[in-house]
C-alpha positions as CSV (number, residue, x, y, z in Angstrom):
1,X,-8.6,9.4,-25.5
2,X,-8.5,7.1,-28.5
3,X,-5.5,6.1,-30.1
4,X,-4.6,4.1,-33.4
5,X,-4.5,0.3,-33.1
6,X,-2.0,0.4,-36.1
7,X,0.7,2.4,-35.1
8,X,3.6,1.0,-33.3
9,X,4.4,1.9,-29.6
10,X,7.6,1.7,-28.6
11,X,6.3,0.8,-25.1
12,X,2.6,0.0,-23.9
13,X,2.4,0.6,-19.8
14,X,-0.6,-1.4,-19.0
15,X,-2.0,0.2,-15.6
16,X,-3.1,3.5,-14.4
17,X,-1.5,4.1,-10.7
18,X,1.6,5.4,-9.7
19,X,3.9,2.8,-10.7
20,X,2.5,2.4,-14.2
21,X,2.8,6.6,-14.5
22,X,6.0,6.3,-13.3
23,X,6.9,3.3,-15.9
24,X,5.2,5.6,-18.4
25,X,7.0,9.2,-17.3
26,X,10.4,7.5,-17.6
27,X,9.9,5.4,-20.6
28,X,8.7,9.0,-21.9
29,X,11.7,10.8,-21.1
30,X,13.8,8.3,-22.7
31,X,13.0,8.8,-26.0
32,X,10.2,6.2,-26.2
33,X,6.3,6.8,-27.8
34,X,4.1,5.7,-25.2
35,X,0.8,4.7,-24.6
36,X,-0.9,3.8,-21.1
37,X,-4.2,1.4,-21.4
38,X,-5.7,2.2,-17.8
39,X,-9.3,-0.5,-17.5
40,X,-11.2,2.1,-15.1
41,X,-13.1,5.1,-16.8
42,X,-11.5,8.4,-16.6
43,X,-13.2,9.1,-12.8
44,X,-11.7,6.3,-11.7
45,X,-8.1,6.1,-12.3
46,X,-5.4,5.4,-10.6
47,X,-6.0,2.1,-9.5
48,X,-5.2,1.5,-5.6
49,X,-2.8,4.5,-5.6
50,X,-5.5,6.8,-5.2
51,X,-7.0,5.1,-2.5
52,X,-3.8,5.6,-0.5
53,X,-2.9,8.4,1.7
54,X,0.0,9.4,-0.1
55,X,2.7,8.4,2.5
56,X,6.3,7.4,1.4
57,X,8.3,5.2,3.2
58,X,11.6,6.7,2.4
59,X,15.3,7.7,3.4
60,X,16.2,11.1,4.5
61,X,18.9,12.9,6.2
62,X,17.3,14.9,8.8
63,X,15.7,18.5,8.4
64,X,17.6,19.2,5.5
65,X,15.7,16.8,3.1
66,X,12.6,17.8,4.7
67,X,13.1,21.8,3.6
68,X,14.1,20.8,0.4
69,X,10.8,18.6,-0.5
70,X,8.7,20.8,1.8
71,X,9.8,24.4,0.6
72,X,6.8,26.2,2.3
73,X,7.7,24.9,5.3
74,X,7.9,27.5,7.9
75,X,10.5,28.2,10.4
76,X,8.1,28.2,13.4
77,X,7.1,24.6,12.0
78,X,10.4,23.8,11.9
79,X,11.2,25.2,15.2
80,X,8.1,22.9,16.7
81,X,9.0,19.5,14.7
82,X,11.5,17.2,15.6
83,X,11.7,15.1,12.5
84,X,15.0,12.9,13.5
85,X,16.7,11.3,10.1
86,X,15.5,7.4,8.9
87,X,19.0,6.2,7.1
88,X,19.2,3.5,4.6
89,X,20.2,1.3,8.0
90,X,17.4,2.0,9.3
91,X,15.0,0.9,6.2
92,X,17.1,-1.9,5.9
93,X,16.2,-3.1,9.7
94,X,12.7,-2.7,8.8
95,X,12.4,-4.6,5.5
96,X,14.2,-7.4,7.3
97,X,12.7,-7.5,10.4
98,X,8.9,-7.3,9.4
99,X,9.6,-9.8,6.3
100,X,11.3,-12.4,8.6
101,X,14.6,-12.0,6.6
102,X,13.2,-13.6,3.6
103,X,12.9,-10.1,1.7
104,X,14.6,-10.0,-1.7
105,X,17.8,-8.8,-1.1
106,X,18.4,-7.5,-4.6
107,X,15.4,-5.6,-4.9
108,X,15.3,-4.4,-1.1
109,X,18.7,-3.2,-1.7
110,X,17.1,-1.2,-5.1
111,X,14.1,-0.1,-3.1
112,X,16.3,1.4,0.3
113,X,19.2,3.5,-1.8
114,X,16.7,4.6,-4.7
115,X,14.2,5.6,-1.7
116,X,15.5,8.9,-1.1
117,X,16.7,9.9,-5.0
118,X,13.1,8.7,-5.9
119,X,10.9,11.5,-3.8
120,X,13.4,14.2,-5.4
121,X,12.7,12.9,-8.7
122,X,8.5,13.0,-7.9
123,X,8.9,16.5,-6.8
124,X,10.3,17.4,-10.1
125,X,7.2,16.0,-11.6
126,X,4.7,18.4,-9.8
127,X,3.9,16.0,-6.8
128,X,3.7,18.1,-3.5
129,X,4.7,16.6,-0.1
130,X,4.1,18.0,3.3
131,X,5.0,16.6,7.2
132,X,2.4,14.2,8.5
133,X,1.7,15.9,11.4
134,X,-1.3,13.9,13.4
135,X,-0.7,10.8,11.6
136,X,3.2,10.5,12.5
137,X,3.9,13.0,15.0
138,X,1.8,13.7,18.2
139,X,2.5,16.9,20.0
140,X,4.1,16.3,23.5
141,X,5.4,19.5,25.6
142,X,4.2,21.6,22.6
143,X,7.4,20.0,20.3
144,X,6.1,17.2,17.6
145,X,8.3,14.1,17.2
146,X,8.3,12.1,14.3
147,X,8.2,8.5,15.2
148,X,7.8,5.1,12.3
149,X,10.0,6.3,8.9
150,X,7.2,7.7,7.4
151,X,7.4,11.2,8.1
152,X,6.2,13.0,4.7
153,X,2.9,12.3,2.7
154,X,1.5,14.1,-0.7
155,X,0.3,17.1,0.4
156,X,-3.6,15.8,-1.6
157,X,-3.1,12.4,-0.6
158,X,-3.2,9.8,-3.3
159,X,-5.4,12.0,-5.6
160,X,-2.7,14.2,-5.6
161,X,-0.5,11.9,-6.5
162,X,-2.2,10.5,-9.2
163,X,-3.6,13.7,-11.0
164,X,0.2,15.1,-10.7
165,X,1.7,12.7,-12.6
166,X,-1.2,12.4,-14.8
167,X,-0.4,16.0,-15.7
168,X,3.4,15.5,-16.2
169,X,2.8,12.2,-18.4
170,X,0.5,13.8,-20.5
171,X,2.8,16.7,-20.9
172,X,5.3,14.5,-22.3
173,X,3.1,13.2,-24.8
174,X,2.0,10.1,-23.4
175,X,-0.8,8.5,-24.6
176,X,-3.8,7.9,-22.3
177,X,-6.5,5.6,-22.8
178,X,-9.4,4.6,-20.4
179,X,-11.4,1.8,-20.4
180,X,-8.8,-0.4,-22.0
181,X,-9.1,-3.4,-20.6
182,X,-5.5,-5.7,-21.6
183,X,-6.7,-9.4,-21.9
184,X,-3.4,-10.9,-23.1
185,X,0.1,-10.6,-24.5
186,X,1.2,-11.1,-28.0
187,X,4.6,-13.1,-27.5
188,X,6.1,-15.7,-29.6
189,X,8.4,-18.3,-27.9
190,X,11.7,-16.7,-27.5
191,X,11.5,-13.9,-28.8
192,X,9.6,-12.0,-26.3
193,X,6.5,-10.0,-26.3
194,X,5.9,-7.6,-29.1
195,X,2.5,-6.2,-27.6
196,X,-1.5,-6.4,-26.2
197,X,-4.7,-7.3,-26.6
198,X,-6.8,-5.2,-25.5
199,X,-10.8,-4.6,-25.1
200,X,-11.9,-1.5,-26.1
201,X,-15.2,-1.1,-26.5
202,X,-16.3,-4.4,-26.8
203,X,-13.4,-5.0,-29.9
204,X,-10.6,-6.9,-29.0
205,X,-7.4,-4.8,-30.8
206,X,-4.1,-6.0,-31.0
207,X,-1.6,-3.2,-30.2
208,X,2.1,-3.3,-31.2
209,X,4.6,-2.7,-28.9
210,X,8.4,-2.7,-28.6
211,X,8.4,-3.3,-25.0
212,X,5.2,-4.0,-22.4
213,X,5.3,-2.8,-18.8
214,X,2.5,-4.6,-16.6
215,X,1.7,-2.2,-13.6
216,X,-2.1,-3.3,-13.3
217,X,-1.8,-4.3,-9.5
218,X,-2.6,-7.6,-7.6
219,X,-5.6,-9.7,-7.3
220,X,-7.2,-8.5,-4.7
221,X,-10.2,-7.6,-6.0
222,X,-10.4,-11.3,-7.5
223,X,-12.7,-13.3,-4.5
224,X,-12.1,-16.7,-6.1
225,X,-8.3,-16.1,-6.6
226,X,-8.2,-14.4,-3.1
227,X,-9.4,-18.2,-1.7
228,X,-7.2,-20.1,-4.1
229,X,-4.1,-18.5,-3.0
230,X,-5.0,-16.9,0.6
231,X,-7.0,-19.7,2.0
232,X,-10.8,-20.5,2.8
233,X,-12.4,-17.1,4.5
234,X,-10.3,-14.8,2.2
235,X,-13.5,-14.7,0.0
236,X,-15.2,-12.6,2.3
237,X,-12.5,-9.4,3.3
238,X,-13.3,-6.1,2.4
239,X,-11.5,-4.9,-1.1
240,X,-9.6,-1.5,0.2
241,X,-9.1,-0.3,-2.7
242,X,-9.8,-0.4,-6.5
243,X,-12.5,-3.3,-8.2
244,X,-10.7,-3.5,-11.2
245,X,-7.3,-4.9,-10.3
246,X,-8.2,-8.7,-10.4
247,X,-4.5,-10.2,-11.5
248,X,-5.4,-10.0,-15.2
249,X,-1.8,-8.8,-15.6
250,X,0.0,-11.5,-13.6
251,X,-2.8,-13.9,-15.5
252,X,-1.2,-12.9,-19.1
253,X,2.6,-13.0,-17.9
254,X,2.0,-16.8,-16.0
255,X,0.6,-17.3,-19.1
256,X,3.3,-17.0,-21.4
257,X,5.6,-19.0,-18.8
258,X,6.6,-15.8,-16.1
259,X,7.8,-17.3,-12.7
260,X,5.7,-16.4,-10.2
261,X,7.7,-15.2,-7.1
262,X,7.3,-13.8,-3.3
263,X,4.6,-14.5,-1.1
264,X,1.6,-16.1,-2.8
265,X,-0.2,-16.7,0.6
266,X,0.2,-13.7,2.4
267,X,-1.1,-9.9,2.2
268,X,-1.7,-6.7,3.2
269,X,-5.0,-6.4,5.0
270,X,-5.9,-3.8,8.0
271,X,-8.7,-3.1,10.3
272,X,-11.7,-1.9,8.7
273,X,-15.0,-0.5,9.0
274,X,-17.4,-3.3,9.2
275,X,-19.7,-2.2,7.4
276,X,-17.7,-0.9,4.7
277,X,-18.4,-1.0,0.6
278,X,-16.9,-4.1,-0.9
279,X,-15.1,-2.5,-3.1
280,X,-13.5,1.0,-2.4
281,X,-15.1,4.2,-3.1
282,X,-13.7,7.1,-3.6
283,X,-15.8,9.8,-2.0
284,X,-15.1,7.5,1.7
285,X,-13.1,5.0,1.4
286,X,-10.5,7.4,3.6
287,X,-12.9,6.8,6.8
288,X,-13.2,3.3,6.7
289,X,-9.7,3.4,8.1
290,X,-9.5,2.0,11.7
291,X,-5.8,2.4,12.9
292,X,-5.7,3.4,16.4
293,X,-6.0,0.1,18.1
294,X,-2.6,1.4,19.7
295,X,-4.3,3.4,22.5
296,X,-7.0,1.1,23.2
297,X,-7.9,-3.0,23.3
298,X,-9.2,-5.5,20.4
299,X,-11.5,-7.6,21.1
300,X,-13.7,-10.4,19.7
301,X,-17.0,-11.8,19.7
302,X,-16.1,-14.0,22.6
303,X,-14.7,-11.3,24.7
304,X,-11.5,-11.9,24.3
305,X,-8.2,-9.9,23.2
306,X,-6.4,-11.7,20.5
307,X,-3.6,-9.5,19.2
308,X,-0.5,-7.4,21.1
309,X,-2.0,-4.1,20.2
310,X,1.4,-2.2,20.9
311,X,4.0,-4.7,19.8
312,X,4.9,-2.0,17.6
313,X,4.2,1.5,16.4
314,X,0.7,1.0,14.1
315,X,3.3,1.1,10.4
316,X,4.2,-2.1,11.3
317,X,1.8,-3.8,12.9
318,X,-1.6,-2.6,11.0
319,X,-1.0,-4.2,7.3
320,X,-1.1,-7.9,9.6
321,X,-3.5,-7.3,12.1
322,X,-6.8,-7.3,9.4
323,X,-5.4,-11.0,9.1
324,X,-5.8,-11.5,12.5
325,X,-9.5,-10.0,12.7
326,X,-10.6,-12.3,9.5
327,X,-9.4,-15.1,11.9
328,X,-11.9,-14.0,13.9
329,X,-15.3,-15.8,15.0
330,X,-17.8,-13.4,12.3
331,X,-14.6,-12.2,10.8
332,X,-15.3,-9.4,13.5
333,X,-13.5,-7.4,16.2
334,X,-14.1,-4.7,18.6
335,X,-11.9,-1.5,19.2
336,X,-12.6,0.2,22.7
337,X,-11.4,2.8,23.8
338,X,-12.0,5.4,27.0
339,X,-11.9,9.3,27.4
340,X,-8.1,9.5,28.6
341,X,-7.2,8.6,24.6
342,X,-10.3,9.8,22.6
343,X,-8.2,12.7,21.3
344,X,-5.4,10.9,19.8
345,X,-8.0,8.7,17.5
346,X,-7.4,10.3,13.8
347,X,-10.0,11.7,12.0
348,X,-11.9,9.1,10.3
349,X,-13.4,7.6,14.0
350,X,-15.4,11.2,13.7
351,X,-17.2,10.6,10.4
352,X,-20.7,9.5,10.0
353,X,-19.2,6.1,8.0
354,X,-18.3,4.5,11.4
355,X,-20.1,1.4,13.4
356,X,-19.8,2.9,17.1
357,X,-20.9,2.2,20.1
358,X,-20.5,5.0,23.2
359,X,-21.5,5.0,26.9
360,X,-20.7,6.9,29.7
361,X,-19.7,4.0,32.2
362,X,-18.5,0.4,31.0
363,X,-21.3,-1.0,32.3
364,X,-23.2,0.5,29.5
365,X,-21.0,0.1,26.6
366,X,-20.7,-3.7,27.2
367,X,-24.8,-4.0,27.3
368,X,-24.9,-2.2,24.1
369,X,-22.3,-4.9,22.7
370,X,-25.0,-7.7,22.3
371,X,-23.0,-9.6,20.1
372,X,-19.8,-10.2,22.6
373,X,-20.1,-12.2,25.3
374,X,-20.6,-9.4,28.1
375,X,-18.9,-11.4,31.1
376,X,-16.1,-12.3,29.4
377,X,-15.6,-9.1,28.1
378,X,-16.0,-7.2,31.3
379,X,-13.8,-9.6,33.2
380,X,-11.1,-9.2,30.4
381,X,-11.0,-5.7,30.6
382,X,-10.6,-5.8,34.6
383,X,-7.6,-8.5,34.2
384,X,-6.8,-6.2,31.8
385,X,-6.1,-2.9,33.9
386,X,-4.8,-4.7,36.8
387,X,-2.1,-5.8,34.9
388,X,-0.9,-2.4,33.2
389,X,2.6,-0.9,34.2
390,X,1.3,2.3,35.5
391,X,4.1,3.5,37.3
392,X,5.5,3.6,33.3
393,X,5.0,7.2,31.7
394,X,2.3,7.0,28.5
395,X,4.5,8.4,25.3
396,X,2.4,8.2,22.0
397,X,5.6,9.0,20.2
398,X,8.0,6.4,21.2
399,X,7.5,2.9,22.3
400,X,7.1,3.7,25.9
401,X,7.4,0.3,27.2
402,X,4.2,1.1,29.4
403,X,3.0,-2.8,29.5
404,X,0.4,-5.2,30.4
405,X,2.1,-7.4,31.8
406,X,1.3,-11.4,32.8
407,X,-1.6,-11.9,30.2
408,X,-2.2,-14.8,28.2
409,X,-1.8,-11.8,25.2
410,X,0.6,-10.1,25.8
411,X,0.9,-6.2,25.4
412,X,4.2,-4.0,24.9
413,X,3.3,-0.4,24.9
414,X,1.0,1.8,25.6
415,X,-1.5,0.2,27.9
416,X,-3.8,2.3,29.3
417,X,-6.6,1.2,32.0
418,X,-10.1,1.4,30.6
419,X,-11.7,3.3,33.4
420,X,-12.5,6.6,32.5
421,X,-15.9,7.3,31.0
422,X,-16.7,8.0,28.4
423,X,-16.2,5.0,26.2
424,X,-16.0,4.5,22.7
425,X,-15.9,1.0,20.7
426,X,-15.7,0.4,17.0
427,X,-16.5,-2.4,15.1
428,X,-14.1,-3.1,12.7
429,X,-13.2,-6.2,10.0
430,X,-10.9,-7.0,7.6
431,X,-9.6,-5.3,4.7
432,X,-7.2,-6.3,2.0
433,X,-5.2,-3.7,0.0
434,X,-3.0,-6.4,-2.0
435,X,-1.6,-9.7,-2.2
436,X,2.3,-10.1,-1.8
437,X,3.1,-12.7,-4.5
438,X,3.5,-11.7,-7.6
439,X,6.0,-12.4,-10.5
440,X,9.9,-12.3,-10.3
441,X,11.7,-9.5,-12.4
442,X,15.3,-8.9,-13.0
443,X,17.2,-5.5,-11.3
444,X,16.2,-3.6,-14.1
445,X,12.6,-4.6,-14.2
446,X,12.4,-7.6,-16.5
447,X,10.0,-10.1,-16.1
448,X,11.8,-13.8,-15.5
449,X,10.6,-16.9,-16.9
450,X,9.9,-20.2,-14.8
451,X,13.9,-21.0,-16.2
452,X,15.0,-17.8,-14.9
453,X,15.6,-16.2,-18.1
454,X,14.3,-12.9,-18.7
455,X,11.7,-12.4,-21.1
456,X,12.3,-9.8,-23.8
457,X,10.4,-6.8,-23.7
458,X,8.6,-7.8,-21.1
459,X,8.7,-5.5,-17.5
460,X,6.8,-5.2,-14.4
461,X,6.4,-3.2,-11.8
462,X,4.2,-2.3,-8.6
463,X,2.1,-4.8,-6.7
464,X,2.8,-7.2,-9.5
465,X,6.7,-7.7,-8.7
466,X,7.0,-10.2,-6.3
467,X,9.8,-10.8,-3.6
468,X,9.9,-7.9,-1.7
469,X,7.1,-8.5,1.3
470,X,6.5,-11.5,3.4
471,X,4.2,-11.9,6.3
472,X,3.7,-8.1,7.3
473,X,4.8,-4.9,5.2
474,X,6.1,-1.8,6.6
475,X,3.7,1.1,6.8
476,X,4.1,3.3,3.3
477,X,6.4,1.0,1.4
478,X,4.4,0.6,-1.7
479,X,4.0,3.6,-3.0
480,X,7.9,3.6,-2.5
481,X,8.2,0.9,-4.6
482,X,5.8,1.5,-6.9
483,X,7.6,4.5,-7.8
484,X,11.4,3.3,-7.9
485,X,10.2,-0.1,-9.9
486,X,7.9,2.5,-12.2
487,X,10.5,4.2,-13.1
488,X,13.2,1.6,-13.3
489,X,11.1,-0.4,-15.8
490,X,10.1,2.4,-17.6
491,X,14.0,3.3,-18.1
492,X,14.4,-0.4,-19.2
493,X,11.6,-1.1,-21.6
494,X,12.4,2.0,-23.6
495,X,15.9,1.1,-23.7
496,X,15.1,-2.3,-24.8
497,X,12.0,-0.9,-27.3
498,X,14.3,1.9,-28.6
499,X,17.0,-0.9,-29.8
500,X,14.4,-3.1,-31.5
501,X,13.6,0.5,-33.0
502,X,17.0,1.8,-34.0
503,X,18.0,-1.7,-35.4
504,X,19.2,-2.1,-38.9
505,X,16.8,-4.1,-40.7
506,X,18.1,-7.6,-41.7
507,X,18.7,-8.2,-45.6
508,X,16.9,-10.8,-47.0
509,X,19.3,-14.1,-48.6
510,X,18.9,-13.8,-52.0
């Protein structure tokens, strides 16, 4: 869509992912003229949102909450589900415990009570949601169980997400351009940002603007900032998600003097398919994901298990483990697996995009695994199984405390024996989805300065607020926040664009 470089916004959202459509939709809605400058072309919007799954991390009161955001639910579903409640206590415990304590309180606090408000508010905006049975329930005794705070997902996974509030944006008379790629802020020492530059079509255009939200995502995509700020080895992970978000927006607000804030050296990175695209791809990017290390062991090249594979149920363990396998000799790693859990792997260890290796006895998978070393390997696995708690019952849906106990590693739940043929291994590395430092913004979405004062009309949101994750990340969180920051700096800049608007002009001194 083209637009006119002359006309005055009242806000410019630069992004094209859920938190920038949210920024957009709410700006929108109050009263603002909007335009959206997304860098990918058309088939490739939504930036890392619509490489995601569509789960939301969120707080709801039990069955009740689930009806009303699932109306097609049926009562035999119902009947078969146990979906328990996840209360803003809970999400609280979480946030602290898997940050160490050192998550922003202020914007945790925003994150957990806007949590639940915010999924009401997406459903009113066409997004669908649905149980995740499979991914966050296993059926035990014919009765599902919800287990991790994570219990709904869009019922089309991030695509749906994206394309819904594409739709609804649109509707309100947003402005959508792709393959507008923002190169800097126009800004004038204090007094703010007034608008963009932007590249479009090879002419660099200065677009006018009331207010800026930056939602353009982390750097993750950005190999040489990846080993500035992650540290040597970063270079060579596996980009989860979208090429084009390479920190140009946290480039243009450090630029004009924005404090950076949060965790500049840590990230989100998972297991992944080894031999995976470097960048992710729409049509398979979904099967790349390697998440089941719960039911099995993790290995490396040298045979040994380096990780506690069930410290924790996989939404808050899997987004620091990829870490772990870049640590790796070959930045490398080994999932195996034998026939008593083959049925609980999810869906994408059946695709064709996997690197798998099956035998029938162990003898034979370990021959096939030429790049570990085979005797340490098999004699890890037989320390291995003589130290599981079997007289412990195996319970995929709660943390059964069925152990490995007195191993250099340890392991916490759900060990299993790796005895039963057939056997399965997967060959996995790391993947990034996004860095955790970012910039610091005030409550209602500001962007701060390096003297803590906000900068007018300047907002963030997404991946590029900083502050809120440290170390690990639980499972489904950022689309959460991408969401309630969305909308909360969409609310702000059009306030703050609307009063620069509505202002009486100054009269001249004669």
């Amino acid at each position: 869509m083209t637009f006119d470089a002359n006309r005055e916004y009242d806000v410019v959202v630069v992004g094209g992912g859920n938190a920038a459509l949210c920024a957009a939709i709410s700006a929108a809605e109050n009263g603002a003229r909007v335009l959206l400058l997304e860098r990918s072309p058309d088939a490739e919007r939504g930036g890392n949102s619509t490489y995601t799954d569509g789960k939301f991390r969120a707080v709801y009161n039990g069955v009740e909450d689930v009806r009303a955001l699932v109306p097609d639910l049926t009562d035999d579903e119902v009947a078969a589900s146990d979906f328990g409640t996840y209360t803003e206590s809970d999400f609280f415990d979480d946030m602290g415990r898997i940050t160490q304590y050192r998550t922003d309180p202020d914007l945790c606090e925003i994150l957990v009570r806007q949590s639940r408000e915010i999924l009401f508010w997406l459903k009113e905006k066409g997004v669908r949601f649905m149980p995740n049975y499979g991914r966050q329930a296993y059926r035990v005794d014919g009765r599902f169980k919800f287990w991790g705070g994570t219990t709904l997902v869009v019922a089309t996974g991030g695509p749906g997400l994206v394309d819904a509030l594409y739709r609804t944006a649109e509707a309100l008379g947003v402005t959508v351009c792709y393959e507008a790629w923002a190169r800097d802020l126009i800004s004038v020492d204090g007094l703010g940002v007034s608008g963009v530059e932007v590249n479009f079509g090879g002419d660099i255009l200065s677009i006018k603007a009331g207010a800026v939200v930056l939602a353009c995502g982390s750097f993750e995509a950005n190999a040489e900032w990846r080993a500035k700020y992650l540290g040597p080895g970063w270079d060579l992970a596996k980009v989860r998600g979208s090429k084009y978000n390479t920190g140009d927006g946290l480039a243009m607000a450090l630029k004009i003097g924005a404090q950076p804030f949060g965790h500049w050296s840590g990230c989100h990175a998972t297991a992944w398919e080894r031999y995976a695209s470097d960048f992710g791809d729409m049509a398979i990017t979904p099967q790349y994901q390697r998440h089941s290390y719960t039911f099995g062991i993790v290995v490396n090249a040298l045979g040994d298990r380096f990780i506690d594979e069930g410290a924790d149920f996989r939404n808050y363990t899997y987004a620091k483990y990829g870490s772990e396998v870049l640590r790796q000799p070959g930045q490398v790693a080994w999932q195996i697996y034998d026939s008593k859990v083959l049925h609980l792997l999810t869906d994408e260890y059946r695709t064709r995009h996997v690197t798998k290796l099956r035998a029938d006895t162990l003898e034979g998978l370990i021959a096939q695994m030429d790049e570990v070393d085979g005797d340490r390997l098999a004699r890890t696995i037989s320390e291995f199984n003589a130290a599981v708690s079997q007289d412990v019952p195996f319970n995929p849906n709660v943390k059964d405390g069925r152990r490995a106990v007195g191993l250099s590693v340890p392991r916490s739940n759900w060990a299993n024996t790796i005895d039963t043929g057939p056997f399965e291994a997967y060959a996995v590395t790391c993947g990034i989805t996004f860095a955790f430092g970012g910039i610091r913004i005030t409550t209602d979405g500001q962007v701060v300065d390096t003297a803590h004062n906000p900068i007018p009309g300047l907002f963030a949101a997404g991946e590029m607020v900083g502050g809120l994750f440290y170390f690990n990340y639980p499972g489904a969180s950022g689309l959460t926040s991408g969401s309630v920051f969305g909308r909360l700096s969409g609310i702000g800049a059009a306030r703050s664009a609307l009063s620069k608007r509505d202002a009486p002009a100054t009269k001249a001194v004669e």
